[in-house]
C-alpha positions in Angstrom: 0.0 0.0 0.0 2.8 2.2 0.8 4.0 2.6 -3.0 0.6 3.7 -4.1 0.4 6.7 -1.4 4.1 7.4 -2.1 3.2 8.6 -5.5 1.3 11.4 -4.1 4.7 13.1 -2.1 7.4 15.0 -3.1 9.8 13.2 -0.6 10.0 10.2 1.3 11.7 9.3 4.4 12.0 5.9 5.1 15.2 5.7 7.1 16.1 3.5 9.9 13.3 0.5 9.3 15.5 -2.6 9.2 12.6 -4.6 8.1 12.1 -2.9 4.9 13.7 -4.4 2.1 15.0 -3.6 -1.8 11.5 -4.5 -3.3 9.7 -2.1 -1.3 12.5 0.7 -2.4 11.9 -0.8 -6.0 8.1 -0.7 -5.6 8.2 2.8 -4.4 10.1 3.7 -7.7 7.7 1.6 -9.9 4.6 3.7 -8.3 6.0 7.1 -8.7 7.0 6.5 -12.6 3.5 7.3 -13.5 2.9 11.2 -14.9 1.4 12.2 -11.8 4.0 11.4 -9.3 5.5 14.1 -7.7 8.1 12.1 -5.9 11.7 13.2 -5.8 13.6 12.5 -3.2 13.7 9.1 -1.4 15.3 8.9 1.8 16.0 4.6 2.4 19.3 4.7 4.9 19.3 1.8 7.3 16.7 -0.4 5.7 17.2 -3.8 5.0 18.6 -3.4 1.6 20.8 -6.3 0.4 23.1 -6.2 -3.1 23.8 -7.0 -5.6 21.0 -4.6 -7.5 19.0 -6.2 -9.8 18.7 -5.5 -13.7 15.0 -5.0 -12.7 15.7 -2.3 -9.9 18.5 -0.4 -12.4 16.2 -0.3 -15.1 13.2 1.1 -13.2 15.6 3.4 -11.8 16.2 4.5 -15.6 12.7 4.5 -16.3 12.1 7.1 -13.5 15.0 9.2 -14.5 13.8 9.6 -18.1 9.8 10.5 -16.3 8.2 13.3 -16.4 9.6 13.6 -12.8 13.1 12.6 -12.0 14.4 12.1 -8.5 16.4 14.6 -7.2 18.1 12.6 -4.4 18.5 9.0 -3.7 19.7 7.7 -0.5 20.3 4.2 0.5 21.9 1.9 2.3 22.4 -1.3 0.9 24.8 -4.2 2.1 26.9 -6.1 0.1 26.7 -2.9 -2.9 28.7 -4.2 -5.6 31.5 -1.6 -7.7 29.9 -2.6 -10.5 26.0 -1.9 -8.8 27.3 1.9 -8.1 28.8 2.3 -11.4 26.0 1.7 -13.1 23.5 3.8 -10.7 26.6 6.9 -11.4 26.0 6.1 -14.5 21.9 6.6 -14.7 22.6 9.7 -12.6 25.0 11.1 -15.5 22.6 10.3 -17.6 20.4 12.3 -16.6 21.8 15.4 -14.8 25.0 15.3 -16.5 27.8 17.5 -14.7 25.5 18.5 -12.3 25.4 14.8 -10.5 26.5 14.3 -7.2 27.6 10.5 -6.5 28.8 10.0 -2.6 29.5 6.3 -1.5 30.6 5.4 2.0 30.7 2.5 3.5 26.8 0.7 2.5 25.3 4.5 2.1 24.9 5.7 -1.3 23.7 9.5 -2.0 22.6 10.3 -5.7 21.7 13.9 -5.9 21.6 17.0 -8.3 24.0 19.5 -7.5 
């Protein structure tokens, strides 16, 4: 239910819920692809989050990017982040924003932003 009321915000804070998982950050991204999502900004720090990412999860995450609305700012923290999983999402985010990306990895926290 959550992804379907996410779509209606502009930004999401979901930080610090252990129990939430990479399919509900994937679902939220799903739900807000739709032309009348306002969502940009997606707070997911110290969730469940497991790597590696999934072709699914990078490609909806391209899918959003090339929406109506783009995120803004993506943060996450994911365990066991592969180089080549943050390559790729550096890679969406250049994409997209070109020279104005922001990319910041430390540790399992990953920050995608727009300068």
């Amino acid at each position: 239910q959550l992804p379907s009321v996410a779509s209606h915000l502009r930004k999401i804070n979901l930080a610090a819920n252990p129990k939430l998982n990479g399919q509900i950050l994937q679902d939220l991204i799903v739900a807000s692809i739709v032309d009348t999502s306002q969502l940009e900004e997606i707070i997911f720090t110290g969730c469940g989050m497991v790597g590696p990412l999934t072709t699914d999860f990078l490609d909806f995450l391209t899918e959003k990017q090339t929406s109506a609305k783009q995120l803004k700012r993506l943060e996450f923290s994911c365990k066991k982040i592969e180089k080549l999983d943050i390559d790729s999402l550096s890679q969406v985010w250049r994409d997209q924003f070109g020279t104005l990306t922001f990319v910041t990895v430390t540790e399992d926290r990953i920050l995608l932003s727009v300068d």
